[in-house]
N, C-alpha and C positions, 0 to 999 in steps of 0.2 A: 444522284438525286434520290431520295425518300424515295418508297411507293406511294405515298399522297403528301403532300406540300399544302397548308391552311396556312391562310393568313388573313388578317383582321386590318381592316384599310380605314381611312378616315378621310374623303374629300371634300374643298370647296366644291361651291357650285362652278357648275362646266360642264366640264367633259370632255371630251375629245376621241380622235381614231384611238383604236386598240387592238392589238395582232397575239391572237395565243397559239401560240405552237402546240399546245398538248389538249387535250378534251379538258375542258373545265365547266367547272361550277359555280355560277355567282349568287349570294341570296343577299338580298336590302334589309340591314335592320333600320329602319326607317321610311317612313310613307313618303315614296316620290309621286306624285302627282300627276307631274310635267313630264315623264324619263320618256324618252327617244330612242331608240336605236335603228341600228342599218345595219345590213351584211352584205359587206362584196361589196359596197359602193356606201358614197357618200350624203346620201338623202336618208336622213334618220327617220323614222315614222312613230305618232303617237304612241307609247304602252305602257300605261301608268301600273306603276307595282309599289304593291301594298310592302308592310314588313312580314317576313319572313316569306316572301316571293321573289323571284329571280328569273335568273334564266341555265340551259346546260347547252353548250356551244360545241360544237367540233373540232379535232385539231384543225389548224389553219383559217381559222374564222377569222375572219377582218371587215371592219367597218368602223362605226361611228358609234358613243354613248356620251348623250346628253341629258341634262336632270337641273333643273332651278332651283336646288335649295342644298345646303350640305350634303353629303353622301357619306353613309357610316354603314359597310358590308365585307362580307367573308368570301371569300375564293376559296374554294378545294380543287387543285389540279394533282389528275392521276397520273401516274407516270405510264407509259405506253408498255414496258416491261411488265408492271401488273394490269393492264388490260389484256396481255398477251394471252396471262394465265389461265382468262376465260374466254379466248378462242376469238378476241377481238385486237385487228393487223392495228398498227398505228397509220394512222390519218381515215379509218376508216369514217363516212359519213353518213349522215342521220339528220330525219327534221328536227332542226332546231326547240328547244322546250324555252317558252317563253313566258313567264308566270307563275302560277302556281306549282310547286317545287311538292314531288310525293313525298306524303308525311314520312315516310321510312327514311327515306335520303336524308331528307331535310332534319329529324333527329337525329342522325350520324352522323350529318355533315357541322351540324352545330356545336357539336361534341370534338369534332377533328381535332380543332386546337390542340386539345387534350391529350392526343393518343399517343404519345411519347412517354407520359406522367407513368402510364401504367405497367411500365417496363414492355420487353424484346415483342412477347408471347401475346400482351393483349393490343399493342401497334398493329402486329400482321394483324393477327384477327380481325380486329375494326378495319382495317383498312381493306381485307378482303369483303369482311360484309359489304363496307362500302362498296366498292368496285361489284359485286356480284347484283347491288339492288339499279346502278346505272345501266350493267349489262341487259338486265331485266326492260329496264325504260325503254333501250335504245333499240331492242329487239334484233339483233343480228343474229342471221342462223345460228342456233348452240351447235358448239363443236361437236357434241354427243350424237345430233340428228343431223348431220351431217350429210348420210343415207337416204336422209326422207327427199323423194322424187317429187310426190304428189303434193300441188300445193292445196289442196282440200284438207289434206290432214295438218298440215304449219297453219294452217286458220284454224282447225281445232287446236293446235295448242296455246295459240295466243290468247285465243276465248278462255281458256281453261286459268291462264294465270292473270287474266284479268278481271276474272271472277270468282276467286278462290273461297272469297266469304259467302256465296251464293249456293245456292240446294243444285248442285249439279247434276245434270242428269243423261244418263246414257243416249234419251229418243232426242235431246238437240244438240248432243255433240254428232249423232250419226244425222241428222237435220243438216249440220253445219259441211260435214263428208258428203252428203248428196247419197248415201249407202242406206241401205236397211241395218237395222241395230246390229243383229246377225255377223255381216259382211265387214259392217266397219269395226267391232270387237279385234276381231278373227285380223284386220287389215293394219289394225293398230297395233296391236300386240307385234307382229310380223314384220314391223318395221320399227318401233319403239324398243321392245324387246320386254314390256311388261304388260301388263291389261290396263285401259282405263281408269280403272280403280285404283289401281297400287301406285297408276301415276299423280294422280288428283291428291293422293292421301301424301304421299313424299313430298308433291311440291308445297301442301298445306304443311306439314313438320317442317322443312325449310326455311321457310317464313316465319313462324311462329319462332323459331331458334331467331331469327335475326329478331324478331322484335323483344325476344325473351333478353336478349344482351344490348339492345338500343334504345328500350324505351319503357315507361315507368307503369304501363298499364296492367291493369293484375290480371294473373294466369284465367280467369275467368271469361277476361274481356279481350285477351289473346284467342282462345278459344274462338270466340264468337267471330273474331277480326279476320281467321281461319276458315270458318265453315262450320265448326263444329257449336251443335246446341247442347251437347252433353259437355259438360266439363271433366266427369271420370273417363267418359271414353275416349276426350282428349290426351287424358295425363297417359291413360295404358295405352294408345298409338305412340305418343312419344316417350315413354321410356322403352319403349317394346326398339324405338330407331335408333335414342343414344344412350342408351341402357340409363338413364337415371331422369329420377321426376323434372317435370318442367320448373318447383321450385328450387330445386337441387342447382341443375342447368345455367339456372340465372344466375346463384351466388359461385360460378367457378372464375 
């Protein structure tokens, strides 16, 4: 089986039980209204979804999806081998996302079809970015912090990538630690293995590469989508990470 499997569905109205073995991804290109679903049992409940929303389910999810009017929508299921690669077991579980679908995913995933077309080198690729912006969603300890004991600091770092476009600031991540800026510096670094800073500005380059190869908005508005209000001092952070400008980056 692929690392990611896309496919493009076309239903009457119905619906019916549905059993996925692997973490998947569903998005509606079209306004259901009426859509229903259930997990784990057979009483489906109102959750009307617009187009380009959906839902991302766990492996072994079973239940019910019901919808009154045609149904025209995309599946991406990842193989459990490439969730491996980012430190997540197969059948691991997570709340359910029911809706609105992150604009990141949701342009990769819309694209998936595609990721064969662009030969061996740009498949992995997408489908890693893919799989690394779900890992991000689903928040399972990263294999990296592995180490980290204290759960005051796994709350600073969720803050930290759920705010990455946001003027982050050392007094409410050490707000968020319960620590004086001092203590929680010195506590982060010590179990992280970098400073605050060097981690906020990494995970901001990060992102900005996935959006730089996923999506059409200019290096400017990446920037800003990032954290960054300078646009130069964006491009010298990230060429300074993958040695080449963020325009360069995009067309490889």
């Amino acid at each position: 089986m692929p690392d990611v499997v896309s496919e493009k569905s076309f239903l009457p109205a119905g619906g019916g039980a549905y059993s996925l073995p692997s973490l998947t991804l569903g998005i509606f290109l079209n306004d259901q209204p009426a859509h229903r679903i259930s997990q784990g049992s057979d009483r489906a409940l109102h959750s009307p979804l617009k187009r380009h929303q959906g839902w991302l389910l766990p492996a072994g999810s079973e239940g019910v999806c019901e919808y009154d009017e045609d149904l025209e929508f995309v599946t991406v299921t990842l193989n459990d081998r490439l969730l491996d690669e980012f430190g997540v077991s197969a059948g691991t579980d997570f709340q359910a996302i029911i809706g609105d679908i992150d604009p990141v995913l949701l342009s990769i995933s819309l694209n998936a079809l595609t990721f064969a077309e662009g030969g061996n080198l740009y498949r992995e690729t997408m489908s890693r970015a893919l799989a690394a912006q779900v890992v991000q969603l689903i928040k399972p300890e990263p294999a990296s912090h592995a180490g980290i004991e204290d759960r005051r600091l796994r709350r600073v770092l969720d803050y930290i990538h759920d705010n990455l476009a946001e003027d982050l600031t050392l007094a409410a991540m050490a707000d968020l630690a319960a620590m004086s800026g001092t203590h929680f510096s010195k506590a982060f670094k010590k179990e992280i293995g970098i400073s605050p800073l060097q981690y906020v500005i990494g995970a901001r380059l990060d992102l900005a590469s996935v959006l730089l190869q996923t999506t059409r908005y200019s290096v400017s508005e990446i920037a800003w989508r990032v954290g960054y209000q300078d646009v130069s001092r964006f491009s010298q952070h990230f060429k300074r990470r993958f040695g080449t400008t963020p325009a360069s980056y995009r067309q490889q």
